[in-house]
C-alpha angles and dihedrals in degrees: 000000000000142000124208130199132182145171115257111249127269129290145189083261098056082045096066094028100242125152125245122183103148114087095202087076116103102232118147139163129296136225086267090046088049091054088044091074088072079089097054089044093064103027098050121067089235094179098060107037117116112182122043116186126186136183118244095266121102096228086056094047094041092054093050090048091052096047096044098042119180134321095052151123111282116273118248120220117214131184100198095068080050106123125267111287104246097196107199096356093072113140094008134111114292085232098068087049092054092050096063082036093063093039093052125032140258082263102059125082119232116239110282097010123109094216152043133244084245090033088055089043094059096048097055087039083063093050091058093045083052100059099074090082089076132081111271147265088057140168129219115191115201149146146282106273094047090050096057096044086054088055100033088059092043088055101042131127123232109289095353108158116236114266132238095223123044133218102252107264109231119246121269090348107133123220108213122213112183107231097252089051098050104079094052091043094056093029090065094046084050089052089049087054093049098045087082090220122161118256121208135189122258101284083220088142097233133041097288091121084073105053127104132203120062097327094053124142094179136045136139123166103313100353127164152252132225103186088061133073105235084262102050101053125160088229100198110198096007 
Protein backbone atom coordinates (compact mmCIF):
# COMPACT_ATOMS: atom_id res chain seq x y z
CA UNK A 1 0.00 0.00 0.00
CA UNK A 2 0.95 3.75 -0.39
CA UNK A 3 1.65 6.93 1.67
CA UNK A 4 1.07 10.28 0.44
CA UNK A 5 2.24 13.19 1.48
CA UNK A 6 1.57 17.13 0.21
CA UNK A 7 2.11 20.57 0.96
CA UNK A 8 -0.99 22.48 2.44
CA UNK A 9 -2.31 24.99 -0.01
CA UNK A 10 -1.37 28.35 -0.27
CA UNK A 11 -2.06 31.20 2.05
CA UNK A 12 -1.82 35.14 2.50
CA UNK A 13 1.17 34.33 4.38
CA UNK A 14 3.16 32.17 1.39
CA UNK A 15 1.99 35.13 -0.78
CA UNK A 16 3.82 37.40 0.71
CA UNK A 17 6.86 34.60 1.83
CA UNK A 18 6.66 34.90 5.48
CA UNK A 19 7.45 32.41 7.69
CA UNK A 20 5.25 30.87 9.76
CA UNK A 21 6.39 28.11 12.41
CA UNK A 22 3.78 28.65 15.46
CA UNK A 23 0.67 26.76 15.09
CA UNK A 24 -1.38 29.06 17.46
CA UNK A 25 -1.49 31.53 14.68
CA UNK A 26 -4.63 31.74 12.85
CA UNK A 27 -3.43 31.36 9.16
CA UNK A 28 -5.55 29.72 6.94
CA UNK A 29 -6.03 29.31 2.91
CA UNK A 30 -6.76 31.47 0.78
CA UNK A 31 -9.13 31.68 -2.14
CA UNK A 32 -6.06 30.49 -4.33
CA UNK A 33 -5.23 27.65 -1.65
CA UNK A 34 -8.78 26.67 -1.73
CA UNK A 35 -8.63 26.21 -6.00
CA UNK A 36 -5.08 24.33 -5.51
CA UNK A 37 -6.76 21.32 -4.24
CA UNK A 38 -7.90 20.70 -7.62
CA UNK A 39 -4.52 18.86 -7.64
CA UNK A 40 -5.15 16.70 -4.63
CA UNK A 41 -8.66 16.00 -5.93
CA UNK A 42 -7.40 14.22 -8.98
CA UNK A 43 -3.96 12.84 -7.81
CA UNK A 44 -5.24 11.06 -4.32
CA UNK A 45 -7.37 8.28 -4.38
CA UNK A 46 -9.80 10.21 -2.12
CA UNK A 47 -12.49 7.23 -2.01
CA UNK A 48 -10.34 4.67 -0.54
CA UNK A 49 -8.09 6.44 1.97
CA UNK A 50 -8.47 5.51 5.48
CA UNK A 51 -6.37 7.37 7.54
CA UNK A 52 -5.87 11.25 7.09
CA UNK A 53 -2.93 13.04 9.56
CA UNK A 54 -2.17 16.84 9.85
CA UNK A 55 0.15 18.80 11.54
CA UNK A 56 -1.21 21.31 14.29
CA UNK A 57 -1.43 24.18 11.98
CA UNK A 58 -4.89 25.32 10.48
CA UNK A 59 -3.68 25.55 6.87
CA UNK A 60 -2.63 21.94 7.25
CA UNK A 61 -5.98 20.86 8.86
CA UNK A 62 -8.07 22.91 6.55
CA UNK A 63 -6.47 21.33 3.52
CA UNK A 64 -7.03 17.72 4.88
CA UNK A 65 -11.00 18.63 5.73
CA UNK A 66 -11.53 19.89 2.17
CA UNK A 67 -10.03 17.15 0.55
CA UNK A 68 -11.65 14.52 2.71
CA UNK A 69 -15.03 16.01 2.86
CA UNK A 70 -17.84 14.14 4.96
CA UNK A 71 -18.46 11.67 5.31
CA UNK A 72 -14.50 10.45 6.40
CA UNK A 73 -12.11 8.87 8.83
CA UNK A 74 -11.30 11.09 11.49
CA UNK A 75 -8.66 13.26 10.94
CA UNK A 76 -5.29 12.68 13.09
CA UNK A 77 -3.47 15.45 14.36
CA UNK A 78 0.34 15.08 14.56
CA UNK A 79 2.93 17.35 15.90
CA UNK A 80 5.44 16.14 14.53
CA UNK A 81 4.40 17.17 10.91
CA UNK A 82 3.96 20.54 12.73
CA UNK A 83 6.38 23.28 10.71
CA UNK A 84 9.96 24.16 11.63
CA UNK A 85 10.05 26.28 14.74
CA UNK A 86 11.53 29.99 13.41
CA UNK A 87 12.44 31.38 16.82
CA UNK A 88 12.70 34.94 16.49
CA UNK A 89 12.18 35.05 12.99
CA UNK A 90 8.27 34.16 13.35
CA UNK A 91 6.05 36.20 10.92
CA UNK A 92 9.02 37.72 9.05
CA UNK A 93 10.53 37.27 5.26
CA UNK A 94 12.07 33.71 4.60
CA UNK A 95 15.01 35.52 3.48
CA UNK A 96 16.06 36.91 6.74
CA UNK A 97 15.72 33.75 8.00
CA UNK A 98 18.26 32.18 5.11
CA UNK A 99 20.53 34.45 5.71
CA UNK A 100 21.20 33.35 9.34
CA UNK A 101 20.64 30.07 7.95
CA UNK A 102 23.61 30.30 5.61
CA UNK A 103 25.93 32.22 8.40
CA UNK A 104 25.28 29.64 10.97
CA UNK A 105 24.71 26.06 10.25
CA UNK A 106 21.43 23.13 9.94
CA UNK A 107 22.59 22.27 13.93
CA UNK A 108 22.17 25.39 15.51
CA UNK A 109 19.05 26.65 16.70
CA UNK A 110 18.04 29.91 15.70
CA UNK A 111 17.39 32.64 18.82
CA UNK A 112 14.16 32.01 20.43
CA UNK A 113 13.43 28.64 18.68
CA UNK A 114 13.52 25.30 20.47
CA UNK A 115 14.88 23.54 17.68
CA UNK A 116 17.19 23.23 14.86
CA UNK A 117 16.60 22.99 10.75
CA UNK A 118 18.21 19.15 11.17
CA UNK A 119 16.55 18.89 14.79
CA UNK A 120 12.84 19.80 12.96
CA UNK A 121 13.72 17.47 10.15
CA UNK A 122 14.04 14.76 12.22
CA UNK A 123 10.90 15.27 14.00
CA UNK A 124 8.74 15.31 11.10
CA UNK A 125 10.85 12.61 9.77
CA UNK A 126 9.52 10.72 12.87
CA UNK A 127 5.77 11.61 12.09
CA UNK A 128 5.99 10.04 8.83
CA UNK A 129 7.66 7.16 10.13
CA UNK A 130 4.84 7.15 12.48
CA UNK A 131 2.35 6.91 10.35
CA UNK A 132 2.72 3.46 9.43
CA UNK A 133 0.88 2.42 12.49
CA UNK A 134 -2.25 3.41 10.89
CA UNK A 135 -4.60 1.57 8.25
CA UNK A 136 -3.51 2.44 4.46
CA UNK A 137 -3.96 4.24 1.97
CA UNK A 138 -3.35 6.84 3.87
CA UNK A 139 -2.60 10.93 3.53
CA UNK A 140 -0.15 13.13 5.52
CA UNK A 141 -0.56 16.90 5.00
CA UNK A 142 2.24 18.79 5.84
CA UNK A 143 4.27 21.62 5.21
CA UNK A 144 7.04 23.19 2.90
CA UNK A 145 10.35 22.11 4.33
CA UNK A 146 9.17 18.17 4.75
CA UNK A 147 8.06 18.14 1.52
CA UNK A 148 11.44 19.20 -0.12
CA UNK A 149 13.55 16.94 1.90
CA UNK A 150 11.25 14.20 0.74
CA UNK A 151 12.07 15.28 -3.04
CA UNK A 152 15.08 16.21 -2.73
CA UNK A 153 15.89 12.87 -1.52
CA UNK A 154 13.68 11.20 -4.30
CA UNK A 155 15.74 13.18 -6.91
CA UNK A 156 19.33 12.78 -5.50
CA UNK A 157 22.25 11.65 -6.98
CA UNK A 158 24.59 8.69 -5.37
CA UNK A 159 26.27 10.01 -2.38
CA UNK A 160 25.25 13.21 -2.82
CA UNK A 161 25.46 15.11 0.88
CA UNK A 162 22.26 16.72 2.15
CA UNK A 163 21.93 20.21 1.34
CA UNK A 164 21.47 23.18 3.47
CA UNK A 165 18.85 24.78 1.28
CA UNK A 166 15.96 22.84 -0.26
CA UNK A 167 13.97 23.09 -4.13
CA UNK A 168 10.73 24.58 -3.26
CA UNK A 169 8.07 21.53 -2.85
CA UNK A 170 4.70 22.36 -5.10
CA UNK A 171 1.18 22.99 -3.22
CA UNK A 172 -1.25 20.11 -2.53
CA UNK A 173 0.77 17.79 -4.91
CA UNK A 174 1.31 14.35 -3.00
CA UNK A 175 4.42 12.49 -3.10
CA UNK A 176 3.51 8.65 -2.90
CA UNK A 177 6.01 5.83 -0.97
CA UNK A 178 4.89 2.85 -1.25
CA UNK A 179 4.82 1.31 2.43
CA UNK A 180 7.94 -1.21 1.93
CA UNK A 181 9.71 1.26 0.82
CA UNK A 182 8.97 3.84 3.74
CA UNK A 183 11.12 2.78 6.35
CA UNK A 184 14.42 2.77 3.98
CA UNK A 185 13.49 5.79 2.55
CA UNK A 186 13.26 7.67 6.04
CA UNK A 187 15.91 5.44 7.64
CA UNK A 188 18.71 6.91 5.11
CA UNK A 189 17.55 10.79 5.65
CA UNK A 190 17.77 9.99 9.01
CA UNK A 191 21.36 8.64 8.36
CA UNK A 192 22.14 11.81 6.53
CA UNK A 193 20.94 13.75 9.71
CA UNK A 194 22.95 11.76 11.94
CA UNK A 195 26.18 11.77 9.88
CA UNK A 196 26.88 15.09 11.37
CA UNK A 197 28.20 16.27 8.07
CA UNK A 198 28.52 19.69 7.33
CA UNK A 199 25.90 21.30 4.98
CA UNK A 200 26.74 24.11 2.97
CA UNK A 201 24.86 26.40 0.91
CA UNK A 202 24.78 26.08 -2.95
CA UNK A 203 28.71 27.70 -4.02
CA UNK A 204 26.66 29.37 -6.94
CA UNK A 205 29.03 32.78 -6.48
CA UNK A 206 26.23 35.27 -6.11
CA UNK A 207 22.69 35.18 -4.16
CA UNK A 208 20.96 32.81 -6.42
CA UNK A 209 20.35 30.31 -3.47
CA UNK A 210 17.96 32.70 -2.44
CA UNK A 211 15.78 33.22 -5.44
CA UNK A 212 12.55 31.97 -5.92
CA UNK A 213 10.40 31.24 -9.33
CA UNK A 214 11.63 28.78 -11.77
CA UNK A 215 15.29 29.38 -11.20
CA UNK A 216 15.09 28.90 -7.70
CA UNK A 217 17.95 27.03 -5.54
CA UNK A 218 16.02 27.54 -2.06
CA UNK A 219 12.73 27.16 -0.89
CA UNK A 220 11.13 25.86 2.17
CA UNK A 221 7.33 26.52 3.08
CA UNK A 222 6.89 30.62 2.48
CA UNK A 223 10.04 31.43 1.89
CA UNK A 224 11.32 34.71 0.32
CA UNK A 225 12.67 36.48 -2.21
CA UNK A 226 15.39 39.07 -2.30
CA UNK A 227 15.27 40.31 -6.05
CA UNK A 228 11.09 41.63 -5.36
CA UNK A 229 9.60 44.49 -3.47
CA UNK A 230 6.81 42.63 -0.67
CA UNK A 231 4.31 43.52 -3.21
CA UNK A 232 6.03 42.05 -6.73
CA UNK A 233 6.68 38.65 -5.78
CA UNK A 234 7.27 35.50 -8.41
CA UNK A 235 4.57 33.40 -6.31
CA UNK A 236 5.61 29.18 -7.75
CA UNK A 237 3.03 27.08 -7.08
CA UNK A 238 0.86 29.47 -6.04
Amino acid sequence: MTTYVLRHGPTDYSRRYLVNGDPAKPIHLNEDGRQALTRGWSSLPLHSVRTWVASEFPRAQQTANLLMEVPGPELIIDARLNELDYGDFEGGPFLEYAAWLDGHSADERPPGSAESQSEGIRRMLTGVLASLDHPCPRVLVAHGLLLSVLLWHSARTPDQAMPLFFPEAPYVEPIAIPDEELPEFIGTLMNDLEGGAERLAADSGDSGIFRNGNNSAVATVDSASPSHSQDQKDLPHA
